[in-house]
C-alpha positions as CSV (number, residue, x, y, z in Angstrom):
1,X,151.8,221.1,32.1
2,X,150.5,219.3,35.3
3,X,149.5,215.6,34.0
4,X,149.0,212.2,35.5
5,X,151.7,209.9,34.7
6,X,150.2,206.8,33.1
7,X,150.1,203.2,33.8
8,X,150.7,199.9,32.1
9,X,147.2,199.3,31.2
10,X,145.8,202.2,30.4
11,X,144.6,202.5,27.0
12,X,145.6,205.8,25.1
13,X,145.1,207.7,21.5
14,X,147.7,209.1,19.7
15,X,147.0,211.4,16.8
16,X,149.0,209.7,14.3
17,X,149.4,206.3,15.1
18,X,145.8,205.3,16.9
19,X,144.5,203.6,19.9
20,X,147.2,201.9,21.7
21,X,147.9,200.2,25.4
22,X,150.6,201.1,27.5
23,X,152.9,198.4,28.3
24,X,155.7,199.4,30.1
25,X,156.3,203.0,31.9
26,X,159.6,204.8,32.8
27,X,159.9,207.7,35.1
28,X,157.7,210.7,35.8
29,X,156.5,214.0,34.5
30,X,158.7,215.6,32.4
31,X,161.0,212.7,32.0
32,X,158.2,209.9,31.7
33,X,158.1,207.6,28.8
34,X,156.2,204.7,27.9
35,X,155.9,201.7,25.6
36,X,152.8,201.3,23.6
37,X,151.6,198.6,21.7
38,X,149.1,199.7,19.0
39,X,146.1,198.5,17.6
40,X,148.1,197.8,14.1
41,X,151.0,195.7,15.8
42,X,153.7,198.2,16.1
43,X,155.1,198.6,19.8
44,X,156.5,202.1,20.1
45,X,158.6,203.9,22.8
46,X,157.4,207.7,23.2
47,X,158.7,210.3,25.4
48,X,155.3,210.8,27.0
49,X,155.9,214.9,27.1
50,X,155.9,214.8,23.1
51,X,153.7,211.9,22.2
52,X,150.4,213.8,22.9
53,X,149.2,211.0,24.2
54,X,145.1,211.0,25.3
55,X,144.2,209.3,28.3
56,X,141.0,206.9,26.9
57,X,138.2,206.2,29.6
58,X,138.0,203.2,31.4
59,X,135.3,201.4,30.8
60,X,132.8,201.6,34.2
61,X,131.8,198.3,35.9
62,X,128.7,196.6,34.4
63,X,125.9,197.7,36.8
64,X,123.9,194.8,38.7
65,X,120.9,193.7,37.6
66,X,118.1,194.5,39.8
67,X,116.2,191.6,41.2
């Protein structure tokens, strides 16, 4: 499986425990895990290979208003 490693601050879904943001990362690909704080409190530290983690979509800049 060929995916991104993530970054603190992206914000990701896991199927059990929610939305989450990542707050701290350790290595890459296969041996990449991060720290996620949840949307109920919990903080949790997931092997990101098993976690099946979802990458949630940055919000886009708010467009100018035209003039």
């Amino acid at each position: 499986m060929n995916q991104r490693d993530f970054q603190v601050g992206d914000k990701v879904k896991h199927p059990d425990f929610g939305n989450g943001l990542v707050l701290e990362t350790k290595g890459h690909g296969e041996q990449a895990s991060v720290v996620v704080s949840f949307d109920d409190k919990s903080r949790r530290k997931l092997a990101v290979r098993f976690a099946r983690l979802t990458l949630l979509e940055q919000p886009s800049a708010p467009a100018e208003p035209e003039k």
